[in-house]
C-alpha positions in Angstrom: -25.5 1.0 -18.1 -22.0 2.6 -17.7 -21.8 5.9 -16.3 -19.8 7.0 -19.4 -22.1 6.3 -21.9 -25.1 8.4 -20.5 -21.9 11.2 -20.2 -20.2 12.0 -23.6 -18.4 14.6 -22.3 -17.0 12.0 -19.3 -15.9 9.4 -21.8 -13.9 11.6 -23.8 -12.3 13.2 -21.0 -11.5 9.6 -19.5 -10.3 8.5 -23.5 -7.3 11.4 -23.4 -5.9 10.4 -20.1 -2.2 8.4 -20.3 -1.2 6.2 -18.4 1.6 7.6 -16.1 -0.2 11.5 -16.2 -0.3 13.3 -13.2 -3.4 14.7 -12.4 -4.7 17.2 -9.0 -7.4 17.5 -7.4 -9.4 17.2 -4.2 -10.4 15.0 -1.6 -14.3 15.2 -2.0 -15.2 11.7 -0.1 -13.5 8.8 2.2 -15.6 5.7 1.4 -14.5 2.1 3.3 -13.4 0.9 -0.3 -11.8 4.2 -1.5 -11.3 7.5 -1.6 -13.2 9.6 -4.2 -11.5 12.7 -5.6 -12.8 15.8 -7.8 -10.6 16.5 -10.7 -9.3 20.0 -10.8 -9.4 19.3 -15.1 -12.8 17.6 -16.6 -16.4 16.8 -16.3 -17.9 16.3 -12.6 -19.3 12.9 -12.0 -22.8 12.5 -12.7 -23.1 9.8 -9.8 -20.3 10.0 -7.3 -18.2 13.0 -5.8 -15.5 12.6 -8.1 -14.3 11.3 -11.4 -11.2 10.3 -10.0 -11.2 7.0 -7.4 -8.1 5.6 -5.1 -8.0 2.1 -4.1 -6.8 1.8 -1.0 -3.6 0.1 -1.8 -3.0 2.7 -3.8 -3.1 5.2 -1.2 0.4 4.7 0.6 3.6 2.7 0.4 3.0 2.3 4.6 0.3 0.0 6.3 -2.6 1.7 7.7 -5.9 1.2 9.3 -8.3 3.6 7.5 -8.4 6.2 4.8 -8.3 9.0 7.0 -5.0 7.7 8.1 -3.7 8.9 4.6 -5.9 11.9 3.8 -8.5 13.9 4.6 -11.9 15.2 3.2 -11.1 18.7 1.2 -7.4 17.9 1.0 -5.2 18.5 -2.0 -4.0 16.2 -3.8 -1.5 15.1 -7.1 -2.2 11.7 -8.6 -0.7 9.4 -11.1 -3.6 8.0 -13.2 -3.3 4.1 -13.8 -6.1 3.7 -16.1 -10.1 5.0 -16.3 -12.7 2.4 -15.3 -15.5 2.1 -18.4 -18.3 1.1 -15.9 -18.2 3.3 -13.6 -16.7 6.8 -15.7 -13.9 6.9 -12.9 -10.1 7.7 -13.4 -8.4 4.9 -11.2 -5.8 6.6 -9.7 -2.6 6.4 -7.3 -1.3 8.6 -4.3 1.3 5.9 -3.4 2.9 6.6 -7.0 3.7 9.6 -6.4 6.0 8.7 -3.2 9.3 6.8 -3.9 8.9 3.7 -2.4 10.7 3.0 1.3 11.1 -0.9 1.2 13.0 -0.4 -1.9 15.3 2.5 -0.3 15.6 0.2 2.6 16.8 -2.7 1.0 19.5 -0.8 -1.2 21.4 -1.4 1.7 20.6 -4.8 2.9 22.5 -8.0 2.0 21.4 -11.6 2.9 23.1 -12.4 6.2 22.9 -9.3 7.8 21.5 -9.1 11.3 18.9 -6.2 12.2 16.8 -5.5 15.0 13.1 -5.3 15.1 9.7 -5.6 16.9 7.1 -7.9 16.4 4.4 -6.4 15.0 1.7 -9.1 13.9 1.7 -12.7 14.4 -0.3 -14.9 12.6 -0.6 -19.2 12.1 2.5 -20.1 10.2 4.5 -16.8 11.9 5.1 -13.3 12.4 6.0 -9.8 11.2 8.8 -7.8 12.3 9.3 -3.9 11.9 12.5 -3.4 11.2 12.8 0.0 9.9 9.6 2.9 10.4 7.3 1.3 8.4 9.0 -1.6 7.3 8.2 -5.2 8.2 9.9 -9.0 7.1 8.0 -11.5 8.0 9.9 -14.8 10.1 8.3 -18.3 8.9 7.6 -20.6 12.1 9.9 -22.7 11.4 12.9 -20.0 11.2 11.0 -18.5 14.7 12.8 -20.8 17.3 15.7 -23.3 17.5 12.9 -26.0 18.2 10.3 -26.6 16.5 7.1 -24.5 18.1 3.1 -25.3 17.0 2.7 -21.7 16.9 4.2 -18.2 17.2 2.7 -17.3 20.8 4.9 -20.1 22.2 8.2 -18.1 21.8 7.3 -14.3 21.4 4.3 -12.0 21.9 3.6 -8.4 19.6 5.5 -5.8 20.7 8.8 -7.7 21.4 12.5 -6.9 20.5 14.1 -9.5 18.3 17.3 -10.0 16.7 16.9 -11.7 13.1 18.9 -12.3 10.0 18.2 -11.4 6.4 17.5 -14.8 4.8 16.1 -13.4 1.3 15.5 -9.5 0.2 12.6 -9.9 -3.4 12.4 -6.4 -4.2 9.9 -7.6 -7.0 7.2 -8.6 -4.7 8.7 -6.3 -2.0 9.7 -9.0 0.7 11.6 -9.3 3.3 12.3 -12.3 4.8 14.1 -12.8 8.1 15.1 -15.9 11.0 15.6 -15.4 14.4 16.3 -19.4 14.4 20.0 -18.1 12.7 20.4 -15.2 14.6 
């Protein structure tokens, strides 16, 4: 059974939250699937640490290997609430929303065609991703990786190498870079 039914006073404390409505409180526990956080406003949690629960793509804008990367246990935070989770009585709520975004500040001044520099960060089958700006990665296709055609990426460049590439799209939508070092 849900956690808010057994918790009348949870529900309705969940039902007056909007959308958009910034809410503080603290750190009270860094789980491998998100980060728990006690409300400073409304009921405790009558089975986790906190009624309020970041995913962890919600945590930051930037890449990042583990929660504690982000925060840290007792740490104060503000929040923008996305939307309260029925099952479990929990606030879903964002960190990340309350940052402006940097792939979007970047890309305000980038047009297709432009040349930038960057280092290769991650390769994978069909190609690699290159940081082009602290925090900031496009990702090259194989087949914009080398004038000839290569099988795979670890023919022509290794992680941690300096390449010159050119913007070949910029989809601020689905925040994507793209880039070729074939047409640079």
């Amino acid at each position: 059974m849900a956690a808010t039914a057994e918790n009348p006073e949870l529900w309705a404390f969940l039902k007056r939250l909007r959308r958009g409505e910034f809410l503080a409180g603290t750190v009270a526990a860094i789980e491998r699937f998100g980060v728990f956080v006690a409300l400073d406003e409304g009921p405790e949690h009558p089975v986790y640490p906190g009624v309020g629960f970041i995913t962890y793509p919600e945590l930051s804008w930037r890449r990042f290997e583990e929660a504690s990367d982000v925060v840290e246990l007792g740490q104060r935070v503000s929040c923008e609430f996305l939307q309260f989770d029925t099952w479990n009585g929990e606030a879903r709520l964002s960190l990340r929303a309350t940052q402006p975004d940097p792939f979007l500040g970047f890309v305000d001044g980038i047009v297709v065609g432009q040349r930038l520099s960057g280092r290769v960060t991650k390769l994978i089958p069909f190609g690699v991703f290159v940081q082009v700006a602290d925090g900031l990665e496009g990702f090259v296709h194989l087949s914009e990786l080398n004038s000839v055609p290569v099988a795979a990426p670890e023919e022509v460049v290794q992680i941690g190498d300096q390449l010159m590439v050119v913007v070949t799209d910029v989809d601020r939508e689905r925040r994507r870079l793209s880039l070729s070092r074939r047409q640079a």
